[in-house]
C-alpha positions as CSV (number, residue, x, y, z in Angstrom):
1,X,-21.1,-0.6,21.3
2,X,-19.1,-0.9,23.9
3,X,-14.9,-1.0,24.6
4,X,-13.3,-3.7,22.7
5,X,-11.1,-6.4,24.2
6,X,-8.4,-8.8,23.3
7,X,-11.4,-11.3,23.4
8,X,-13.2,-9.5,20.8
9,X,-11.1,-10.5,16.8
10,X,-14.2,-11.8,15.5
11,X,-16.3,-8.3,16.1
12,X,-12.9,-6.0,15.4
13,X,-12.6,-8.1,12.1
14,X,-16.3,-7.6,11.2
15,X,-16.3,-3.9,12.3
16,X,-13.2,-3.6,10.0
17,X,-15.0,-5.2,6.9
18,X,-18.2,-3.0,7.4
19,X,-16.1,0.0,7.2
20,X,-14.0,-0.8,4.6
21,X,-17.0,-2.1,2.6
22,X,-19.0,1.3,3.3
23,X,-16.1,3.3,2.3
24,X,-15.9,1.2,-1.2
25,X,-19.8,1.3,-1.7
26,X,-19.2,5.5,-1.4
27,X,-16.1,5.8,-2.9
28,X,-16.2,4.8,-6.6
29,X,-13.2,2.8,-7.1
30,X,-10.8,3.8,-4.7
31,X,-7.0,2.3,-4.1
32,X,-5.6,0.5,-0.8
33,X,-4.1,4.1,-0.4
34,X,-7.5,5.4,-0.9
35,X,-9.2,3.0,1.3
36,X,-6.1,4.2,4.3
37,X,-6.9,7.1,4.1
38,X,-10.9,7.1,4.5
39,X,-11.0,4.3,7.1
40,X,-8.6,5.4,9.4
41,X,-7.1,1.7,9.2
42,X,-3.8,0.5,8.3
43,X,-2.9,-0.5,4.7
44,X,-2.2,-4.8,6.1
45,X,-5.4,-4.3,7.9
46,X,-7.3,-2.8,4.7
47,X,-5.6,-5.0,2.2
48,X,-6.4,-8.3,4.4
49,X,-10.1,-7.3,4.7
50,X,-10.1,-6.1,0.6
51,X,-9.1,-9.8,-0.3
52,X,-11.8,-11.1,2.0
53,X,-14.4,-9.4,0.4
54,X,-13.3,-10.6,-2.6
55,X,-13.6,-13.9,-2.2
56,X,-17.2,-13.1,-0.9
57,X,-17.5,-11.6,-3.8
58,X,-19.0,-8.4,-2.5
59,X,-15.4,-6.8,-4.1
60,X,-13.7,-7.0,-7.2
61,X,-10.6,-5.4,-8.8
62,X,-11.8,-2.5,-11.1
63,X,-10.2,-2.1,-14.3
64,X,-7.1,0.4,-14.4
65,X,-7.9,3.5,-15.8
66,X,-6.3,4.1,-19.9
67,X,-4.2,7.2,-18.6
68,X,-2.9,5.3,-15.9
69,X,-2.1,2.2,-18.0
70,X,0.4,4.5,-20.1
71,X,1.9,5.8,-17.5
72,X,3.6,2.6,-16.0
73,X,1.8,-0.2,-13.4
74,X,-1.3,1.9,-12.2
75,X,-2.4,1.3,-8.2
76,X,-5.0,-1.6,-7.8
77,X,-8.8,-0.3,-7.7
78,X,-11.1,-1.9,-5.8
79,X,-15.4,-1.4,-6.3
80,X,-18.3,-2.4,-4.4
81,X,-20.1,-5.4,-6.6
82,X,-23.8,-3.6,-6.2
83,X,-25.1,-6.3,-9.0
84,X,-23.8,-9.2,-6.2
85,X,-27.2,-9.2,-4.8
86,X,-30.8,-8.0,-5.7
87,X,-33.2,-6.7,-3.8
88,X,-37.3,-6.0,-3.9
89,X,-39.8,-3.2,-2.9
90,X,-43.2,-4.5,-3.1
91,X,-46.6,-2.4,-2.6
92,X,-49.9,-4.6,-2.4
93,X,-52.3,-2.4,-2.7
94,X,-56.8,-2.9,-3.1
95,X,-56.1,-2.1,-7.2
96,X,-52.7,-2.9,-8.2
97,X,-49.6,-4.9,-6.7
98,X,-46.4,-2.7,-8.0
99,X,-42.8,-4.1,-7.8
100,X,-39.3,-2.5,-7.8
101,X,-35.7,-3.9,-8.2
102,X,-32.2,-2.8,-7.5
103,X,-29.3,-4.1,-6.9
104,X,-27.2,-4.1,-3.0
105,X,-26.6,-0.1,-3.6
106,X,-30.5,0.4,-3.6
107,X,-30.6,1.7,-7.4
108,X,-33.8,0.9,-9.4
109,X,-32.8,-0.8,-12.4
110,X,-36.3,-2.2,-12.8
111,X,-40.1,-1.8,-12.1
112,X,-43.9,-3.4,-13.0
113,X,-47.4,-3.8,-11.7
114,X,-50.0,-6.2,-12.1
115,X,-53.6,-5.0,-11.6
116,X,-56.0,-6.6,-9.4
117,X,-59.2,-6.9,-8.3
118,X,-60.3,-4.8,-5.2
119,X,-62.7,-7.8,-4.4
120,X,-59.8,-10.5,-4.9
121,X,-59.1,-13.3,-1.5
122,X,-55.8,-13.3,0.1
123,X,-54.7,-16.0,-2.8
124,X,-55.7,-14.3,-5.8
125,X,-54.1,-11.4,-4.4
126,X,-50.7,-13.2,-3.3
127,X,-50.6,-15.1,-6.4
128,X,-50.7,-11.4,-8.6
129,X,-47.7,-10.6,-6.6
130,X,-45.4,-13.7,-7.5
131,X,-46.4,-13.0,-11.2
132,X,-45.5,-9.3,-11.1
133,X,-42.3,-10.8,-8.8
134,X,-41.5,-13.7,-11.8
135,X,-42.0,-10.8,-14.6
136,X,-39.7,-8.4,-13.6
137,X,-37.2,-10.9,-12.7
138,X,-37.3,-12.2,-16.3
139,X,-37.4,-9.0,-18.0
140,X,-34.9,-7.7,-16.1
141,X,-32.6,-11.1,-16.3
142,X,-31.6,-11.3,-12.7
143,X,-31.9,-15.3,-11.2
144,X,-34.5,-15.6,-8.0
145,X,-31.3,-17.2,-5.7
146,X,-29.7,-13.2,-6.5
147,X,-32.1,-11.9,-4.3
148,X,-30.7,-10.8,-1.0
149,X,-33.9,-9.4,0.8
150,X,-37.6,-8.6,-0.4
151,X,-39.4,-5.4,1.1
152,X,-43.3,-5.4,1.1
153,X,-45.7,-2.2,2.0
154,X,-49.2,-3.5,2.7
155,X,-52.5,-1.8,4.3
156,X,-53.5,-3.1,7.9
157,X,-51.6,-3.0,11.2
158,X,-48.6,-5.0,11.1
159,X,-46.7,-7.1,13.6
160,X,-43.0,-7.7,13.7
161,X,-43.1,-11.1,12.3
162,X,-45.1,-9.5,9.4
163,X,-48.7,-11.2,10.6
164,X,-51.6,-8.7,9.5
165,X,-53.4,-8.0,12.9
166,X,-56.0,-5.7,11.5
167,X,-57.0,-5.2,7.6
168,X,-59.7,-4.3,6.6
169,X,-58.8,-2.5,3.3
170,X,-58.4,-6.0,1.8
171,X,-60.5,-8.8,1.6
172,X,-59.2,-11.9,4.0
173,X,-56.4,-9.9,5.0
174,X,-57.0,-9.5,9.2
175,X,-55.1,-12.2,10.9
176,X,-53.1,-12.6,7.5
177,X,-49.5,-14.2,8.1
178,X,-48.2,-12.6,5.0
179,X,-44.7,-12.5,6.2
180,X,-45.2,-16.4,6.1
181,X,-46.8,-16.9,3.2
182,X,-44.0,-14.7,1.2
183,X,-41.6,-15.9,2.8
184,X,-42.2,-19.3,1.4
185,X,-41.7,-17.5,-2.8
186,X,-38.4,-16.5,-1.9
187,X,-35.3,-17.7,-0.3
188,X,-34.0,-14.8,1.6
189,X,-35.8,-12.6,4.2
190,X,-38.9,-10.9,3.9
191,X,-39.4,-7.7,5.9
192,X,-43.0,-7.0,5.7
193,X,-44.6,-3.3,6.8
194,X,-47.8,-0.6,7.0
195,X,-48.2,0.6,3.9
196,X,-48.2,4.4,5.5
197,X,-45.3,3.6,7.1
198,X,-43.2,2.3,3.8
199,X,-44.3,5.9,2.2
200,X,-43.2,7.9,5.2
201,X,-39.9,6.1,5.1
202,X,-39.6,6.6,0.9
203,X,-39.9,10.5,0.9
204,X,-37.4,10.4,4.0
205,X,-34.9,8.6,1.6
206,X,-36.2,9.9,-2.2
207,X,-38.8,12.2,-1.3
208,X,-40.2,16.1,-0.2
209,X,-38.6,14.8,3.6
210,X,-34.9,14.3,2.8
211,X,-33.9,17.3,4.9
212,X,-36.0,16.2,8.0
213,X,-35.6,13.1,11.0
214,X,-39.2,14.4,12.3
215,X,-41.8,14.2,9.7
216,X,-45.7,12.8,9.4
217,X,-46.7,11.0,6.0
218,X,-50.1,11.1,5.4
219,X,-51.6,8.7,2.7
220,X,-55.0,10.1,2.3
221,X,-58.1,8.8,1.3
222,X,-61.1,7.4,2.5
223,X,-59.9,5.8,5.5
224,X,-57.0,8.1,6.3
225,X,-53.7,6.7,7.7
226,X,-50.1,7.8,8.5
227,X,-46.6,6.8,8.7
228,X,-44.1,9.0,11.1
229,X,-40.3,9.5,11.7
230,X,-39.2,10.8,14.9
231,X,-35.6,11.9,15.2
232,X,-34.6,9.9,12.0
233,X,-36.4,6.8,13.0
234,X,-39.5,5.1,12.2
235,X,-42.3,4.8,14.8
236,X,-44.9,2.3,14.8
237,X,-45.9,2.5,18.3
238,X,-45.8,-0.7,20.3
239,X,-47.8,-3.0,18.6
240,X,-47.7,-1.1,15.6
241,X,-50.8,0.5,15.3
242,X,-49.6,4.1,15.4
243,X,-51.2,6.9,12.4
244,X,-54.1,5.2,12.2
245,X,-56.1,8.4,11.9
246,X,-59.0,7.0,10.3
247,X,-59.8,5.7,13.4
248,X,-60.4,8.7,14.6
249,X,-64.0,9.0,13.7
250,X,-65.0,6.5,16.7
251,X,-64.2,9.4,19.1
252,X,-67.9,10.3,19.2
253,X,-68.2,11.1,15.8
254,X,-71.1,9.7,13.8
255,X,-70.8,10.6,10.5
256,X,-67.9,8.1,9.1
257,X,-65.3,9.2,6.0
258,X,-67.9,7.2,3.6
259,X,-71.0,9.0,4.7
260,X,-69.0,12.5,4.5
261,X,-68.6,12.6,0.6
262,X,-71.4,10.8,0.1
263,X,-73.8,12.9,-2.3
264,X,-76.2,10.7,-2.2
265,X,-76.8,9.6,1.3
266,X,-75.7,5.7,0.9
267,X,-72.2,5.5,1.8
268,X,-69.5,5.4,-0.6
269,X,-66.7,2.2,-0.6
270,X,-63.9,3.0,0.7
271,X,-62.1,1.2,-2.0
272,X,-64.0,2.9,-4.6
273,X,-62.0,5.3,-6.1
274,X,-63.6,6.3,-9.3
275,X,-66.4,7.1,-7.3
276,X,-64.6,9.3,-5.0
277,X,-62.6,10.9,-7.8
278,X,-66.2,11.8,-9.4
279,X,-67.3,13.6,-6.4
280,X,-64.1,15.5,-6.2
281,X,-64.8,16.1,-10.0
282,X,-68.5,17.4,-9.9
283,X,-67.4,19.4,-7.0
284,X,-64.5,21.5,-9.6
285,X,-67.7,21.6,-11.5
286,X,-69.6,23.0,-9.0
287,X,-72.2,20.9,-8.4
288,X,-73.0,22.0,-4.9
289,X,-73.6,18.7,-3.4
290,X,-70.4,17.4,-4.4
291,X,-68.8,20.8,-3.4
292,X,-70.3,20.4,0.5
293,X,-69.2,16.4,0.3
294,X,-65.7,17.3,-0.3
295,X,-65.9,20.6,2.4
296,X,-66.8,17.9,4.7
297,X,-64.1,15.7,3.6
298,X,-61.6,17.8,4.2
299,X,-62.3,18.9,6.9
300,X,-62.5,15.4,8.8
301,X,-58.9,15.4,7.2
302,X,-57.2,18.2,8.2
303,X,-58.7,17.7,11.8
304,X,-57.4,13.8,12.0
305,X,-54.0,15.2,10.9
306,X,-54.1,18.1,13.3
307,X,-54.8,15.8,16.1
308,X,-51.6,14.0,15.2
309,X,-49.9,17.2,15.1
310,X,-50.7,18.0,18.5
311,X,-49.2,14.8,19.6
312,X,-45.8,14.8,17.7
313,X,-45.1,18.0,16.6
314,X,-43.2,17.1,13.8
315,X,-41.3,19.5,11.5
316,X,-43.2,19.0,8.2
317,X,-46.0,16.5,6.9
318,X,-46.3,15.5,3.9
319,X,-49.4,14.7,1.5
320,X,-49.8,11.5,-1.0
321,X,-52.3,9.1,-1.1
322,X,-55.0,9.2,-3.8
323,X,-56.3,12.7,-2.4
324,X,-52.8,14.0,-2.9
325,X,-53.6,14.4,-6.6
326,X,-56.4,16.3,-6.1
327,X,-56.8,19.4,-5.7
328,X,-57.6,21.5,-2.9
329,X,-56.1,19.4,-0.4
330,X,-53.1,21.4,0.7
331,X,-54.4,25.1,1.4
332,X,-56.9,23.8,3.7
333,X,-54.8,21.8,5.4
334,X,-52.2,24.5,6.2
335,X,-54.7,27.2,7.6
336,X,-56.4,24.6,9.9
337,X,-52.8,23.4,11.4
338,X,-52.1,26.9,11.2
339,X,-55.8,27.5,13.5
340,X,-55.1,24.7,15.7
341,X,-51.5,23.8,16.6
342,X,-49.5,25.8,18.6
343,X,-46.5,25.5,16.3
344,X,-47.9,24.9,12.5
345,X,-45.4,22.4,10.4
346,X,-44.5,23.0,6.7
347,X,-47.1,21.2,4.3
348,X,-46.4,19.7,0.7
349,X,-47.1,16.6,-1.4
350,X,-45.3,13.8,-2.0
351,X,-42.5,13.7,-4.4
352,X,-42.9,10.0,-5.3
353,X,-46.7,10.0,-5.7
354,X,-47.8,6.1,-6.4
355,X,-44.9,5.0,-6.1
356,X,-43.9,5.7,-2.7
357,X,-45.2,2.5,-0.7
358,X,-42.7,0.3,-3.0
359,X,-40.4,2.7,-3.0
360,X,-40.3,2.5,1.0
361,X,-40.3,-0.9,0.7
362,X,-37.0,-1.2,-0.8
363,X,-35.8,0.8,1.5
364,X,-36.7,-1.7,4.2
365,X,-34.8,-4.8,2.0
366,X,-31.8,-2.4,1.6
367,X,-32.0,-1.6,5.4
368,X,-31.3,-5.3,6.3
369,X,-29.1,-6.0,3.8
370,X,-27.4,-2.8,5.2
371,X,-27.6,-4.3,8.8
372,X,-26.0,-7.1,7.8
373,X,-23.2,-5.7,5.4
374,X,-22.5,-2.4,7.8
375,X,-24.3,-3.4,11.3
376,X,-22.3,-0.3,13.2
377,X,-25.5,0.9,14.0
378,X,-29.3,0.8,14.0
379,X,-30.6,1.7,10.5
380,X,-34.3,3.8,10.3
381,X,-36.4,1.1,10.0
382,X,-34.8,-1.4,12.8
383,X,-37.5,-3.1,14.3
384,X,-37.8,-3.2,18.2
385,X,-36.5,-6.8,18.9
């Protein structure tokens, strides 16, 4: 950041309020005293900044405790207001548009989906997420203008400005500006992000990745892709097109993920996932067309995820997706990262399971709400300006 200077009592006073305000977000209810002692500021210093935050009303007095109050004038306690503010995780996804809601401390105090169809345009399919948006909100009584930043996971490679480059998953969706077109439903900012990526970032935060900054998400399916944290930070390559693995079938590859569980010979959707979930099924009972589609299957898998491997060596990946619910994906996996990289990461599924994506993507609205409440440093999903 940088020495300080006598020229600098706007950014010392804003410093000073993020720390105080982290300090009362963690603390409970703490006292000035309190708030002395964990800042490292001085009680005029703390006290000033506790009454500005009041009057932002980020902060308000908190009730005195009863064994206090019979014990003489108790100290003044001081909370973080987490219901000052709302914020929203969305996940559009080919079947289903999901939505989550917490308040500024990031704590789900509501949820809901929508279905939709996989063959739905760009409108039908924005217009099922402002009625699973307007839903919630009324169930859960909280007032549009209360929302502080919105979060949205969504298939494709995404640009910083939230523009879908490439799509294909949905219909009408390459060259999307989505970031736009939410941004216009709601009066705060929109941070829109790869689906993958929103996953890899929810099991980081919630999920089997807590105890690791390097770590691969792999959503599988069909058309594989993946989400990655190096070093405790998100990567999305330059233009934002890194994990996508299902790509990887160009390299001279002819047979594509479709054809390869295919029993049949005609390719399956991609989007079709009852009819992937029946091969998987006929192949547990052992049908032996459906057992060599899946062989096949998971194979391409494990070598699209090795090849990533290779290239990051991260500490553990972890499974969700559709496939992730299926079983027979993980042993494989493990002996073929095991046969191929020089230094094999640990495997498991995801913790979150369907809702990961939304779940990530709350963590993005509580990220820059955290920017703007703490902005000391860089949080993990901090997009390359």
């Amino acid at each position: 950041m940088g020495q300080l200077t006598g020229g600098d009592p706007s950014l010392l006073r804003r410093i000073n309020s993020a720390v105080v305000l982290r300090a009362l977000r963690t603390a409970g209810s703490p006292t000035l005293t309190d708030l002395t002692r964990l800042t490292g500021l001085s009680r005029p210093t703390v006290e000033g900044v506790v009454e500005g935050l009041i009057g932002t009303g980020l902060v308000v007095e908190a009730a005195a405790e009863e064994g206090a109050r019979r014990q003489g004038r108790p100290a003044r306690r001081f909370r973080f207001r987490a219901e000052a503010g709302h914020l929203l995780g969305i996940e559009i996804g080919s079947h289903r548009v999901a939505v989550l809601l917490s308040g500024l401390d990031g704590r789900i105090i509501g949820a809901g989906t929508k279905e939709v169809a996989e063959t739905a345009t760009a409108d039908e399919r924005l217009e099922r997420v402002r009625a699973a948006v307007a839903d919630l909100l009324r169930r859960a009584g909280v007032p549009r203008d209360s929302l502080r930043a919105v979060g949205v996971g969504s298939p494709g490679i995404v640009e910083a400005d939230g523009t879908v480059r490439l799509g294909t998953a949905l219909p009408g969706w390459t060259g999307l500006p989505l970031g736009d077109r939410l941004r216009r439903s709601f009066r705060c900012p929109v941070q829109v992000e790869n689906d993958a990526n929103a996953a890899a970032v929810a099991e980081h935060w919630k999920g089997a990745a807590r105890d690791t900054g390097d770590m691969v998400f792999v959503m599988a399916g069909l058309s594989p892709g993946a989400g990655s944290l190096i070093g405790g930070r998100l990567h999305r390559g330059f233009g934002g097109a890194a994990g996508e693995i299902g790509a990887l079938h160009l390299l001279g590859r002819e047979a594509t993920p479709e054809r390869l569980l295919s029993t049949t010979g005609e390719p399956l959707h991609p989007l079709d996932e009852p009819a992937v979930a029946e091969v998987f099924a006929k192949a547990q009972r052992g049908d032996e067309q459906a057992v060599a589609a899946v062989e096949r299957f998971l194979q391409r898998l494990v070598h699209d995820v090795a090849a990533l491997v290779l290239a990051m060596d991260p500490e553990l990946v972890v499974v969700g997706g559709w496939a992730a619910g299926l079983d027979g994906v993980l042993e494989p996996l493990r002996g073929e990262l095991e046969r191929y990289c020089l230094r094999p990461p640990r495997v498991a599924l995801s913790l979150l399971g369907e809702a990961a994506v939304a779940t990530g993507a709350l963590r993005l609205a509580l990220d820059h709400v955290e920017e703007e409440l703490f902005a000391v440093e860089k949080t993990v999903t901090a997009r390359r300006r």
